[in-house]
OpenMM code with the backbone's topology and positions (N, CA, C; nanometers):
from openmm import Vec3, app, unit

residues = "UNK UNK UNK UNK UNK UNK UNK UNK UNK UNK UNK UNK UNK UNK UNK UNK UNK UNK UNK UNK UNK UNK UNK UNK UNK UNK UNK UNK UNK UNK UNK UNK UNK UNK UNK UNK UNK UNK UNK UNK UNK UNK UNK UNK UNK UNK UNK UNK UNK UNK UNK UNK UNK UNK UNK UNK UNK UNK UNK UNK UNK UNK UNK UNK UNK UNK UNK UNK UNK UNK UNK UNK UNK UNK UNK UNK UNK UNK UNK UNK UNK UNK UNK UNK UNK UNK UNK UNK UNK UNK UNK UNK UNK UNK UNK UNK UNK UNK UNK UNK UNK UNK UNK UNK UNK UNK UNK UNK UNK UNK UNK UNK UNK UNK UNK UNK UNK UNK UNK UNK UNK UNK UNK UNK UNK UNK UNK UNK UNK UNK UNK UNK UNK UNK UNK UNK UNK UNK UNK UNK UNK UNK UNK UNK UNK UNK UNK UNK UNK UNK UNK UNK UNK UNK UNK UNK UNK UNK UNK UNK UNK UNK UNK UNK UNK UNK UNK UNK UNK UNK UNK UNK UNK UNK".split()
positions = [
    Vec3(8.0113, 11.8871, 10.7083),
    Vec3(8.1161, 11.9633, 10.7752),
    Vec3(8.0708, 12.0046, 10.9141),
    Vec3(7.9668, 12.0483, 10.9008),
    Vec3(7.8952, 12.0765, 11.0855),
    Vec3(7.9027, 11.9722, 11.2030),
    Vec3(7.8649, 11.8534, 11.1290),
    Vec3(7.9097, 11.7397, 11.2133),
    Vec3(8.0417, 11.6615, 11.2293),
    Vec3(8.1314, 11.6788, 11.1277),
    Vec3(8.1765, 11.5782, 11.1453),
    Vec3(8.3267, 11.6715, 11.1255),
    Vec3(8.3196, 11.8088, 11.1335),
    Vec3(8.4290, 11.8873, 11.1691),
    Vec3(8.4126, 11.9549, 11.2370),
    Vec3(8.3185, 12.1043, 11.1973),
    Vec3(8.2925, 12.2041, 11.3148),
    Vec3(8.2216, 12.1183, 11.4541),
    Vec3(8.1632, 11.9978, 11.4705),
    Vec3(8.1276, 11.9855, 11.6008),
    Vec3(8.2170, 11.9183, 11.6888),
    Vec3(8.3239, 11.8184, 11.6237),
    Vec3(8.4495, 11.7731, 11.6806),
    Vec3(8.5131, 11.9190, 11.7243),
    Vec3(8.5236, 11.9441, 11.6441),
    Vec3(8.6595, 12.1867, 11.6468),
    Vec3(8.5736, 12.1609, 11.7953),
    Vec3(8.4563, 12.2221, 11.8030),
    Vec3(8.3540, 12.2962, 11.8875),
    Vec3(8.4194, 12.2068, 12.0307),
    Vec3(8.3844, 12.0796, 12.0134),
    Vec3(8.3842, 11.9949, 12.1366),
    Vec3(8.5081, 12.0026, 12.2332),
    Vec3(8.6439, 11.9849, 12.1068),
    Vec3(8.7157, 11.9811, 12.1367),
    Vec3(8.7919, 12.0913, 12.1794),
    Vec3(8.7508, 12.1934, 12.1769),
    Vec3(8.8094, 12.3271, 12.2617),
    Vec3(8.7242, 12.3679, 12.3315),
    Vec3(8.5740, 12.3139, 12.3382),
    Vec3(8.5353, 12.3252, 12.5029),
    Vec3(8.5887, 12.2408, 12.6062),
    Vec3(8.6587, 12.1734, 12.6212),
    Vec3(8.7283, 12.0853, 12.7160),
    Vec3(8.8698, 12.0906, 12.7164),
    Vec3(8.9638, 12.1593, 12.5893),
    Vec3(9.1117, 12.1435, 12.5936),
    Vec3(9.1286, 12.2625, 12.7278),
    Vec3(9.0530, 12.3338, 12.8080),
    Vec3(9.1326, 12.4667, 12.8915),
    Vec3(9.1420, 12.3460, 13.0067),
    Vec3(8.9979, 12.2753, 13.0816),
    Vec3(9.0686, 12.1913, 13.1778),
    Vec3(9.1517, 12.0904, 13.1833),
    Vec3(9.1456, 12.0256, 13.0608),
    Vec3(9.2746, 11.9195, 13.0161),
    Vec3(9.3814, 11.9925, 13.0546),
    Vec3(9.4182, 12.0748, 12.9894),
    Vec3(9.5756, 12.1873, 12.9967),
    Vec3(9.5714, 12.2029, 13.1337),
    Vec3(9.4568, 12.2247, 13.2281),
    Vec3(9.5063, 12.2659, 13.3557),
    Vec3(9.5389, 12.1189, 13.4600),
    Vec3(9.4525, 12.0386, 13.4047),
    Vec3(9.4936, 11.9332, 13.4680),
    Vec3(9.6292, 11.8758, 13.4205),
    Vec3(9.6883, 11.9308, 13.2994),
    Vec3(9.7842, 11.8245, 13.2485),
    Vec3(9.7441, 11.6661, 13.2429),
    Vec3(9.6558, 11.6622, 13.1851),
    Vec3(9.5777, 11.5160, 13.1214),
    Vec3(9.4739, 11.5289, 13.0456),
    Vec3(9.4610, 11.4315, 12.9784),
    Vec3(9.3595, 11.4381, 12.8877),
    Vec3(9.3679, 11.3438, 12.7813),
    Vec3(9.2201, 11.2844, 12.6966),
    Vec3(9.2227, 11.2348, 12.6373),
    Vec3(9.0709, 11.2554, 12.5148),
    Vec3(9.1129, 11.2844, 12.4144),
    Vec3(9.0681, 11.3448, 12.2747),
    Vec3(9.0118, 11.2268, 12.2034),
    Vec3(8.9170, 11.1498, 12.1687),
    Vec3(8.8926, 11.0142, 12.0639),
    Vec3(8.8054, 11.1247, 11.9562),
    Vec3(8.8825, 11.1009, 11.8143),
    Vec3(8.7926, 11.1779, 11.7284),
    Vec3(8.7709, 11.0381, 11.6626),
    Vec3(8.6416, 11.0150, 11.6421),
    Vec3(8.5915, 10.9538, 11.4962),
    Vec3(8.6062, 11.0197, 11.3843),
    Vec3(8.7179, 10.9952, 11.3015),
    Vec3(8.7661, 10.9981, 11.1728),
    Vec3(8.7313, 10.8733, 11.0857),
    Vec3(8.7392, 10.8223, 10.9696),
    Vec3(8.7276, 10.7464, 10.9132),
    Vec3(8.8399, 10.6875, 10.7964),
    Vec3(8.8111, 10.5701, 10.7936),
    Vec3(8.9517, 10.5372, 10.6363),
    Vec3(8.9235, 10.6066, 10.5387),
    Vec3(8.7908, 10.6564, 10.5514),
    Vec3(8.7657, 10.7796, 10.4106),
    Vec3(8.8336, 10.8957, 10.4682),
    Vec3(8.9491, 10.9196, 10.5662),
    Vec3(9.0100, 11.0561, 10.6131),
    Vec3(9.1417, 11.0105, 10.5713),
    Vec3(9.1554, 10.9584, 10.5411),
    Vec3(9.2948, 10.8586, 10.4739),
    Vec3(9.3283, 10.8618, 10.3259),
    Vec3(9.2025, 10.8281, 10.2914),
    Vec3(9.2033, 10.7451, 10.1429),
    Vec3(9.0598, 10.8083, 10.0967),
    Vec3(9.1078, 10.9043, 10.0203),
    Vec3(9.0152, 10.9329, 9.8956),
    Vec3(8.9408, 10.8821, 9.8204),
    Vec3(8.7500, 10.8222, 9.7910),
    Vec3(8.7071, 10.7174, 9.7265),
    Vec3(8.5962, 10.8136, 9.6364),
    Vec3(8.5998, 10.7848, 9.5217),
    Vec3(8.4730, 10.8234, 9.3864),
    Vec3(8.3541, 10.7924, 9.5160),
    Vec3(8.2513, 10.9236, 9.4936),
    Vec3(8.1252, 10.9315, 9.4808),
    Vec3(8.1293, 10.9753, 9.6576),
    Vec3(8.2058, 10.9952, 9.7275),
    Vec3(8.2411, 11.0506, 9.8752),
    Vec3(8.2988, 11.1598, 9.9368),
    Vec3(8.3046, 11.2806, 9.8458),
    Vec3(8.4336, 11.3498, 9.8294),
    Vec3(8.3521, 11.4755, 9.9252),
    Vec3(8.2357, 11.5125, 9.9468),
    Vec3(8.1966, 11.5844, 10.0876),
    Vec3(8.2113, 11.5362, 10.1995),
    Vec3(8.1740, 11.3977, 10.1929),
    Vec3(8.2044, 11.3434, 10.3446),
    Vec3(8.3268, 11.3299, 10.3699),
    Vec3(8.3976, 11.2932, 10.2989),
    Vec3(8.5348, 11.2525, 10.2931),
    Vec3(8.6502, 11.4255, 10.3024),
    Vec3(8.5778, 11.5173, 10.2775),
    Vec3(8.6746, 11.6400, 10.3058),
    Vec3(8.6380, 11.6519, 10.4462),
    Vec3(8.5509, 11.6115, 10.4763),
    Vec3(8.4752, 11.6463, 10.6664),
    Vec3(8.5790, 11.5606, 10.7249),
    Vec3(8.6081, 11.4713, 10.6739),
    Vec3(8.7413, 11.4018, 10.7418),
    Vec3(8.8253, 11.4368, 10.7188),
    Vec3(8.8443, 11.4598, 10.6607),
    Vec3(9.0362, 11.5101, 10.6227),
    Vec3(9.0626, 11.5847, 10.7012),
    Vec3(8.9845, 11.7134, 10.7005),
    Vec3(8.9905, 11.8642, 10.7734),
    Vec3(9.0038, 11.8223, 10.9647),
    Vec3(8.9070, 11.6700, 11.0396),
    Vec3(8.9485, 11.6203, 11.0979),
    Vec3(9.0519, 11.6330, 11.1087),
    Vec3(9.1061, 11.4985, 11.0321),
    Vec3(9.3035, 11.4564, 11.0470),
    Vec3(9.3318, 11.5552, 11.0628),
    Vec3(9.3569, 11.6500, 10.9604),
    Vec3(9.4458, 11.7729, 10.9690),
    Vec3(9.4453, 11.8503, 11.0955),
    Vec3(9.3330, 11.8630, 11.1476),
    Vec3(9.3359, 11.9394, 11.2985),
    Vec3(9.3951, 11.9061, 11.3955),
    Vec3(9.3414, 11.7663, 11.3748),
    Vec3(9.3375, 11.6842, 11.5271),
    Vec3(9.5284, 11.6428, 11.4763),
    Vec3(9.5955, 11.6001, 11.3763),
    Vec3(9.7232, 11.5635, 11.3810),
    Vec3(9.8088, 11.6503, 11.4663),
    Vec3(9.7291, 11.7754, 11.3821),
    Vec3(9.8354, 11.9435, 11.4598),
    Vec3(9.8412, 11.9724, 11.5697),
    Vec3(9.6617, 11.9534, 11.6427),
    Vec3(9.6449, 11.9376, 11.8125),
    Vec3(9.7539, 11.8426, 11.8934),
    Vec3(9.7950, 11.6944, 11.8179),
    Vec3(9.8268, 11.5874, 11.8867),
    Vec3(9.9956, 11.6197, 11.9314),
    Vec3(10.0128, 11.7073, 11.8453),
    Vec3(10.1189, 11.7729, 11.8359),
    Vec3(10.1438, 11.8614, 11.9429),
    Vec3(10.0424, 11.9716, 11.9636),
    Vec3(10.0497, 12.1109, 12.0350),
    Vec3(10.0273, 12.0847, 12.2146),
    Vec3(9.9210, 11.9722, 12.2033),
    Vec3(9.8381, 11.9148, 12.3382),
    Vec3(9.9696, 11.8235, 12.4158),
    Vec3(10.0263, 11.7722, 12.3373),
    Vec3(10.1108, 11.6754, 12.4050),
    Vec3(10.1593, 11.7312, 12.5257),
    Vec3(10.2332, 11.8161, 12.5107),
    Vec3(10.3359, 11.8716, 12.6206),
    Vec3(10.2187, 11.8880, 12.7733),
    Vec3(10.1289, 11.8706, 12.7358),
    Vec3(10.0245, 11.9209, 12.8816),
    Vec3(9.9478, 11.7609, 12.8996),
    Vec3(10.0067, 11.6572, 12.8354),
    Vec3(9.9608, 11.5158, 12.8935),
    Vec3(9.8616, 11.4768, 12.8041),
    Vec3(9.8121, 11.5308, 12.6783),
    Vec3(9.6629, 11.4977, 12.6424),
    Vec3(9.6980, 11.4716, 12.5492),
    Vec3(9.6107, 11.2992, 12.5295),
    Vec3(9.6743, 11.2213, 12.3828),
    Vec3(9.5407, 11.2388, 12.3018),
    Vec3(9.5688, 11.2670, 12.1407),
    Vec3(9.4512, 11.2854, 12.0228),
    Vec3(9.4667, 11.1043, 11.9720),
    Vec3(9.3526, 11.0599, 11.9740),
    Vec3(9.3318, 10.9583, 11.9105),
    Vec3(9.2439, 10.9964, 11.7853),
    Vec3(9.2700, 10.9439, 11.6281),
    Vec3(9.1885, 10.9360, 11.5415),
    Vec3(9.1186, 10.8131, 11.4939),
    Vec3(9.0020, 10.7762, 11.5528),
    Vec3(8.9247, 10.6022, 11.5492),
    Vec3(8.9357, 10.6418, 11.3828),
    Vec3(8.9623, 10.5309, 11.3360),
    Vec3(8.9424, 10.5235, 11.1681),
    Vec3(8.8928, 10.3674, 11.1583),
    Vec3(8.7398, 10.4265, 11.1600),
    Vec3(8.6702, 10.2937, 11.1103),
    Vec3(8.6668, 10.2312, 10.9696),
    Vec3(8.6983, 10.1246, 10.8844),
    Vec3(8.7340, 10.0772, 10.7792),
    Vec3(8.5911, 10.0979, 10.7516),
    Vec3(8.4659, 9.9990, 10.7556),
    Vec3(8.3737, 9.9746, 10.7089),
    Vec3(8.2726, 9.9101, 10.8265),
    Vec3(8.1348, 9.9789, 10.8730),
    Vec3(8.0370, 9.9574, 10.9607),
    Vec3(7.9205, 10.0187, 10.8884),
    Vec3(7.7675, 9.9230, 10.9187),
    Vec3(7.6504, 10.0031, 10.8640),
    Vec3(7.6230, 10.0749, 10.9545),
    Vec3(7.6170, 10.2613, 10.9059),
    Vec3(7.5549, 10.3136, 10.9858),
    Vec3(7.4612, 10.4121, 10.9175),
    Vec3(7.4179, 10.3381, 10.7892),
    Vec3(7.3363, 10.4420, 10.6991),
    Vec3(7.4243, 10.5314, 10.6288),
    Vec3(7.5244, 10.5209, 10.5897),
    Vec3(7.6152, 10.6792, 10.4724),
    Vec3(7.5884, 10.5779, 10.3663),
    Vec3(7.5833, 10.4847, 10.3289),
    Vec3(7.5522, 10.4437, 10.2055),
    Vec3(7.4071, 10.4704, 10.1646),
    Vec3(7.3054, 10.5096, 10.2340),
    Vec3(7.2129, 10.5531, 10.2091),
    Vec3(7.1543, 10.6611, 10.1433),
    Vec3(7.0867, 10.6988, 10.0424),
    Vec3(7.0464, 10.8186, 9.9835),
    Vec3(7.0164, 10.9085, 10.0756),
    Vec3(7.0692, 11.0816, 10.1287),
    Vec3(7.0739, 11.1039, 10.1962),
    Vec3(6.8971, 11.2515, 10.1647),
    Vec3(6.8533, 11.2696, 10.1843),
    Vec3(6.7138, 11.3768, 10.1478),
    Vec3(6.7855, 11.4837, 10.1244),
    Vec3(6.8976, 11.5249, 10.1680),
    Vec3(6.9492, 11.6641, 10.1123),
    Vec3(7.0404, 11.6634, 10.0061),
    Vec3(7.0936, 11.5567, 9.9393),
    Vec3(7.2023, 11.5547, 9.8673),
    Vec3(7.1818, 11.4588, 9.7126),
    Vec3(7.1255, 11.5311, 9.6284),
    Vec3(7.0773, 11.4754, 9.5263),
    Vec3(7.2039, 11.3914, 9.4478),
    Vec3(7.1803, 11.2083, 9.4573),
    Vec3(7.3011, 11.1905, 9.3592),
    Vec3(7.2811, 11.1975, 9.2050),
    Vec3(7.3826, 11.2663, 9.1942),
    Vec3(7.4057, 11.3128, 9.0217),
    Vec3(7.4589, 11.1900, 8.9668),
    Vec3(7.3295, 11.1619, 8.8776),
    Vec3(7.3229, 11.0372, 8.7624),
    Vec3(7.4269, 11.0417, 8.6946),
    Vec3(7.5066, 11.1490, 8.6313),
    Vec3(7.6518, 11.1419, 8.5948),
    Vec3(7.7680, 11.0793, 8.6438),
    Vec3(7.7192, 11.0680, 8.7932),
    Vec3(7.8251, 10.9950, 8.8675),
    Vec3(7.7872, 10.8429, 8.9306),
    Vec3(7.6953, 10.7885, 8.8650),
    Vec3(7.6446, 10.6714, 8.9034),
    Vec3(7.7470, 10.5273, 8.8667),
    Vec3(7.8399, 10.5847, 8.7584),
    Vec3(7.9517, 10.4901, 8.7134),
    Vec3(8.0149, 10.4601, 8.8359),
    Vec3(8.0412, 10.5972, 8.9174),
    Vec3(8.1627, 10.5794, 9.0112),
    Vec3(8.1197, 10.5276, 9.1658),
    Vec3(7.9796, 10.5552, 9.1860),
    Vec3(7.9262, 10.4774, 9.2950),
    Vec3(7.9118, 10.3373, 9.3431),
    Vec3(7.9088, 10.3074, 9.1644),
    Vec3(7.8534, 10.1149, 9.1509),
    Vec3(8.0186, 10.0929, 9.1694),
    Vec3(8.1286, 10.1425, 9.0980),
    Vec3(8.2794, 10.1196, 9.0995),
    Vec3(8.3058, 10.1326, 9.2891),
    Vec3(8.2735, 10.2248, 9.3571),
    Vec3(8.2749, 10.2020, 9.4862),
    Vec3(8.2326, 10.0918, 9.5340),
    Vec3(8.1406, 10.0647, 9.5238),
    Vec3(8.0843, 9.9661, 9.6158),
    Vec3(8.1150, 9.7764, 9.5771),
    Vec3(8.1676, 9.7622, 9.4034),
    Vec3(8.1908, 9.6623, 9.3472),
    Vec3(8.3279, 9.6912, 9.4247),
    Vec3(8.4418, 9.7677, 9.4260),
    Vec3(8.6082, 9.7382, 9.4776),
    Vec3(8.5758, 9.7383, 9.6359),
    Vec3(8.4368, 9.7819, 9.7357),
    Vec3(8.4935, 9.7058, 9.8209),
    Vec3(8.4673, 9.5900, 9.8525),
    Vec3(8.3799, 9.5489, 9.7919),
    Vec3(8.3583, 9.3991, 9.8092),
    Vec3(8.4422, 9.3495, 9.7201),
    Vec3(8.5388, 9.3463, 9.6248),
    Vec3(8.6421, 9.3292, 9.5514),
    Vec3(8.7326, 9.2738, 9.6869),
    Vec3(8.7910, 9.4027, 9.7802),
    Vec3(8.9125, 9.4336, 9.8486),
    Vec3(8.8898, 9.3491, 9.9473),
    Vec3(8.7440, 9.2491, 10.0080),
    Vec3(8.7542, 9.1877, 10.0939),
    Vec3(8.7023, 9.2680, 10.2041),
    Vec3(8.6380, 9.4315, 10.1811),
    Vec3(8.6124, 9.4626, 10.3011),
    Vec3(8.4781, 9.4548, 10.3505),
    Vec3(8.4578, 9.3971, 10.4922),
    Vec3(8.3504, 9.3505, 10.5579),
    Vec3(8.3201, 9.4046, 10.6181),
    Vec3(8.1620, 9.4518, 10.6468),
    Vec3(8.0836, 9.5663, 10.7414),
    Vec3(8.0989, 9.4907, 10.9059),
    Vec3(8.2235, 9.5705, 11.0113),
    Vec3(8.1987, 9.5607, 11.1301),
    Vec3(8.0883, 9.5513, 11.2185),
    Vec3(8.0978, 9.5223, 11.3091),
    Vec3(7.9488, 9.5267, 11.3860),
    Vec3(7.9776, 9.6412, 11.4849),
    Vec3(7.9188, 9.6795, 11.5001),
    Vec3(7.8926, 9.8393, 11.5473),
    Vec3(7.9175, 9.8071, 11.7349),
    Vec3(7.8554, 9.7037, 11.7402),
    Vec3(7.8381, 9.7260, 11.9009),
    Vec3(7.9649, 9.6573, 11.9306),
    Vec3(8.0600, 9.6106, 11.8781),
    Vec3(8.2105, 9.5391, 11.9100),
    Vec3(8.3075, 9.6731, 11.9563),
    Vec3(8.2379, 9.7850, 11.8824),
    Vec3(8.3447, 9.8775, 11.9288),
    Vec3(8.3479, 9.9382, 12.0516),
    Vec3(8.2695, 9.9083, 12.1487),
    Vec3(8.3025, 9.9322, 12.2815),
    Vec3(8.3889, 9.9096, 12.3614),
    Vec3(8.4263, 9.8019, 12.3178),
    Vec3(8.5647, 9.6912, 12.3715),
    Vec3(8.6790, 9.7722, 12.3043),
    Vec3(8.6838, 9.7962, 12.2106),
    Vec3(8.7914, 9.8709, 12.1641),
    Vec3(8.8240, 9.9552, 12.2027),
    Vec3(8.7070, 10.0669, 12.2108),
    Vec3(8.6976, 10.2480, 12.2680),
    Vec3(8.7603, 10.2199, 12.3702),
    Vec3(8.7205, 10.0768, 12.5261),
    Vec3(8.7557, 10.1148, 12.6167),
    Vec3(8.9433, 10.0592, 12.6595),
    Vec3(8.9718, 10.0056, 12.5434),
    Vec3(9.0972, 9.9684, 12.5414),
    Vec3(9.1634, 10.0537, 12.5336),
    Vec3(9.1178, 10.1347, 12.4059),
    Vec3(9.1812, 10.2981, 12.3876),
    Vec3(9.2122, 10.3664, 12.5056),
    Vec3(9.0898, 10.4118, 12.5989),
    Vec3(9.0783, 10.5006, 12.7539),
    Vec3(9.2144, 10.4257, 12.8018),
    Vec3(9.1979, 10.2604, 12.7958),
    Vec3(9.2870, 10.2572, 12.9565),
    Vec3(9.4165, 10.2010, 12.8964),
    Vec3(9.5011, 10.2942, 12.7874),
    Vec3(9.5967, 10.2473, 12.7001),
    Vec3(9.6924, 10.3839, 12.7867),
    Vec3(9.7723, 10.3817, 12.8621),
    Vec3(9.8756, 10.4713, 12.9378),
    Vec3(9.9108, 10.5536, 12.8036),
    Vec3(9.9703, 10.5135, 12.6863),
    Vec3(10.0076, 10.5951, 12.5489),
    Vec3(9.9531, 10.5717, 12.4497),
    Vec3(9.8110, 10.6077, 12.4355),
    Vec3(9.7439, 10.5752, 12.2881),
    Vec3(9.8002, 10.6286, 12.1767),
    Vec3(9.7407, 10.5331, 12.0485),
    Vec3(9.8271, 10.5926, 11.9413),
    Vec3(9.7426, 10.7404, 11.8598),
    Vec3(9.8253, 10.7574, 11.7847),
    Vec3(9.7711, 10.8940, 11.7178),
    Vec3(9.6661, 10.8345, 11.6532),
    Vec3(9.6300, 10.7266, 11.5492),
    Vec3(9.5604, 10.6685, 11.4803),
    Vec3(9.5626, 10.4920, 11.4919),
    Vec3(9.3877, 10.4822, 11.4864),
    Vec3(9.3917, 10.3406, 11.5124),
    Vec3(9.3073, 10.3197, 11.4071),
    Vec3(9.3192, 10.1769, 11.3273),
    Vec3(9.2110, 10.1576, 11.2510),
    Vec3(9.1092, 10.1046, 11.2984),
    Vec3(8.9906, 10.0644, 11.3272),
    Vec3(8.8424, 9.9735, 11.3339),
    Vec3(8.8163, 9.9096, 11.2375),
    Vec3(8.8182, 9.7584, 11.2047),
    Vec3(8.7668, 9.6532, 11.1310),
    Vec3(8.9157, 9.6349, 11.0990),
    Vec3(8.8691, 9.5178, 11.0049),
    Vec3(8.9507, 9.4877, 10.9001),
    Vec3(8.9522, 9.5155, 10.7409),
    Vec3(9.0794, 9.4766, 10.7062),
    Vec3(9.0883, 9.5539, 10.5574),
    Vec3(9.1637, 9.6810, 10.5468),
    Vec3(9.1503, 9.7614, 10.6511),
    Vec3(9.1411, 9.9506, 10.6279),
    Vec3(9.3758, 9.9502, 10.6125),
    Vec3(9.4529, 9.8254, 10.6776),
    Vec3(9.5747, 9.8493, 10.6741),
    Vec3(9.6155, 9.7919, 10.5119),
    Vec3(9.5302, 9.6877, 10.4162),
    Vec3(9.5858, 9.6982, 10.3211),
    Vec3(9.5610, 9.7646, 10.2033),
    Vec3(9.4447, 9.8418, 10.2221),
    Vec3(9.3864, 9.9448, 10.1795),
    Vec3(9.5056, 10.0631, 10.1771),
    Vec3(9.5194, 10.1009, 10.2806),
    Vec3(9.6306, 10.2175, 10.3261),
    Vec3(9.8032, 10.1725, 10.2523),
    Vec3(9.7922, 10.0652, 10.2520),
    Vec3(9.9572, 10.0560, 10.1756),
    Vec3(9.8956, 10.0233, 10.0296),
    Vec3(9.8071, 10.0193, 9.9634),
    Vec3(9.7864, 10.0233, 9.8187),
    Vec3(9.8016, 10.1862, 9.8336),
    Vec3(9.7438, 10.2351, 9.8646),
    Vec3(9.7180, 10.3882, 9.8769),
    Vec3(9.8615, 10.4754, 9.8497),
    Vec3(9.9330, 10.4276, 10.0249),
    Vec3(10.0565, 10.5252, 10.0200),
    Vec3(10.1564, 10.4637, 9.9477),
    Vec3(10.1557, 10.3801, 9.9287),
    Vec3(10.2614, 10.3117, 9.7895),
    Vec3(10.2541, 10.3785, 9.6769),
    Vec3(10.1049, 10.4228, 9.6140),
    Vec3(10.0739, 10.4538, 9.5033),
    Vec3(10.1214, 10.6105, 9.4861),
    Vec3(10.0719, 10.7010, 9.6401),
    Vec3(10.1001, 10.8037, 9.6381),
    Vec3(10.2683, 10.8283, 9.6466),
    Vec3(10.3295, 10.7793, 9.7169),
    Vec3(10.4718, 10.7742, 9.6767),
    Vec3(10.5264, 10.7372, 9.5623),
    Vec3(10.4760, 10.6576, 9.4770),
    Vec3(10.4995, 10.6640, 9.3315),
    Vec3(10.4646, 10.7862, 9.2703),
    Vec3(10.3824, 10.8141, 9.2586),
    Vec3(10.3446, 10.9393, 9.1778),
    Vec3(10.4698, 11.0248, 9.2232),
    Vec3(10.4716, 11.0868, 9.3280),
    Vec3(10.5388, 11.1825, 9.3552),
    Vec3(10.6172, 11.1634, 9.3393),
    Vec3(10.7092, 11.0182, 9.3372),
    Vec3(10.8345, 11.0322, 9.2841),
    Vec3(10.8487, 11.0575, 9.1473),
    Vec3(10.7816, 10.9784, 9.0362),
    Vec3(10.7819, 11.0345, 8.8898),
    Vec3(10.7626, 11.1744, 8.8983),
    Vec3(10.7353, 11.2085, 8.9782),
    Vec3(10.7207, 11.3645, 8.9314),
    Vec3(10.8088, 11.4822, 9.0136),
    Vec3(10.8892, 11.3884, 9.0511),
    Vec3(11.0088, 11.4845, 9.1568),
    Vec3(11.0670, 11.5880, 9.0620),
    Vec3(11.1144, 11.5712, 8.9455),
    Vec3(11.1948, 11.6398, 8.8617),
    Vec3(11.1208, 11.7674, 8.8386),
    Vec3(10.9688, 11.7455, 8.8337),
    Vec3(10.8922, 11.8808, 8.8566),
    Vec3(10.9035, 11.9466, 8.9769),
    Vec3(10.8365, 11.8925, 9.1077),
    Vec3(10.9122, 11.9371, 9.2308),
    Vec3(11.0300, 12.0208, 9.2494),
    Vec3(11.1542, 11.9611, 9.1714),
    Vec3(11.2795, 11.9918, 9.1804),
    Vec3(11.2861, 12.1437, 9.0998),
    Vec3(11.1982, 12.1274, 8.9476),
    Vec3(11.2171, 12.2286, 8.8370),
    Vec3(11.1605, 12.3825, 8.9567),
    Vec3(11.0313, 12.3512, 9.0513),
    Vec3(10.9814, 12.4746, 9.0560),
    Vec3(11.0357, 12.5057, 9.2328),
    Vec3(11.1504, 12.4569, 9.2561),
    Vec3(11.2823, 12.4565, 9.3578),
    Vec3(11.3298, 12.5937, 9.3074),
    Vec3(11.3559, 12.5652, 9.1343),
    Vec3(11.4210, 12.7261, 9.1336),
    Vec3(11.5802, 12.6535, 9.2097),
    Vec3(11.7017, 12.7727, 9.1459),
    Vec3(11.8401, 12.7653, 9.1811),
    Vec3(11.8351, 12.8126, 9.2949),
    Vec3(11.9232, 12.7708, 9.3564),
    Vec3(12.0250, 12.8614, 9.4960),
    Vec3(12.0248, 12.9956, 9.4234),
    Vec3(12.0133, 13.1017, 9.5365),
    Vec3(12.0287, 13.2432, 9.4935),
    Vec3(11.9337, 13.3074, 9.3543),
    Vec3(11.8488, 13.2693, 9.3707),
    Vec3(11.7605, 13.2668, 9.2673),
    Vec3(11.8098, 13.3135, 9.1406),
    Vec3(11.8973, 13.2514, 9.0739),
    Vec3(11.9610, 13.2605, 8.9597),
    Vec3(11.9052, 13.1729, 8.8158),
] * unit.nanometer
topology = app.Topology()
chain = topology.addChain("A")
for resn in residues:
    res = topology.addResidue(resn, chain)
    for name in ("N", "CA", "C"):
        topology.addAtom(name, app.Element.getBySymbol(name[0]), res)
């Protein structure tokens, strides 16, 4: 969370006062497809992203009107050591089912470790893009990943609208 939320928060409101005064600006958060999509055996790193999205969506929102676009890089898959045993974070042998299940569905899904130094070309496409988007993915894989995902999540919620609906409560609370 220090890195990969509070130091984005930190960064990013030491620089939003001259953006606002200039009326320009431009925000690149490294987020990840784990800020997207929820995966077994990731669920600390993966809230450090979310809490990302969630900020930076609301900023992209608030910043606009003063010229300053939020980009969220969402890299699919690159080695940069998180698959690595980390010295502070003991993995719990209980959850060793769901790690090997990680790592067997993404090589299942077809997804391939990017090369790290390609993304320069990208970043600088981003800079000199007049209207960047709110979210971009990095690699491949991470867009059919995302429609297994929100397909699935829109299913659920629809089977379960009638609950939704039940705790609606009547008009006039009757």
């Amino acid at each position: 969370m220090d890195v990969n939320y509070f130091g984005a928060l930190w960064a990013t409101r030491a620089v939003l006062p001259g953006m606002r005064e200039r009326r320009a600006g431009r925000i690149l958060q490294v987020s990840s497809l784990g800020g997207l999509v929820a995966y077994p055996a990731l669920g600390i790193y993966q809230a450090s992203k979310w809490a990302l999205e969630g900020v930076s969506e609301s900023l992209a929102a608030e910043v606009a009107a003063y010229g300053i676009y939020v980009t969220l890089i969402e890299p699919v898959m690159f080695p940069t050591g998180l698959a690595t045993a980390s010295p502070q974070a003991r993995q719990e042998p209980a959850y060793a089912h769901a790690r090997e299940a990680l790592y067997a569905g993404a090589g299942a899904a077809g997804l391939t470790p990017g090369d790290p130094a390609a993304t320069a070309e990208a970043l600088l496409a981003l800079a000199d893009t007049p209207e960047p988007p709110l979210r971009v993915l990095f690699g491949t894989g991470g867009l059919e990943a995302l429609r297994a995902e929100y397909s699935g999540r829109l299913a659920g919620l629809e089977q379960w609208d009638h609950v939704a609906r039940l705790a609606q409560g009547k008009p006039g609370g009757s």
